[in-house]
N, C-alpha and C positions, 0 to 999 in steps of 0.2 A: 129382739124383733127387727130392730134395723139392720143388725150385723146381715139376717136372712134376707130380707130385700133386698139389701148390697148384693150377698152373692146370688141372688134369681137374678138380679139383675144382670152382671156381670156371666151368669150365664147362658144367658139370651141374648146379650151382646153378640159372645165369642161363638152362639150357634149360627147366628145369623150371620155374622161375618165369615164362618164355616163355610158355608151353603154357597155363600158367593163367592168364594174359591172354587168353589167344583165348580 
């Protein structure tokens, strides 16, 4: 259950930080 938090998390990071590149 934590492992999947970590990676939602870790991918809502990296979208977000996506977006602010474009």
């Amino acid at each position: 259950q934590n492992l999947t938090d970590a990676m939602v998390g870790i991918s809502n990071f990296a979208g977000i930080r996506i977006v602010r590149e474009l």
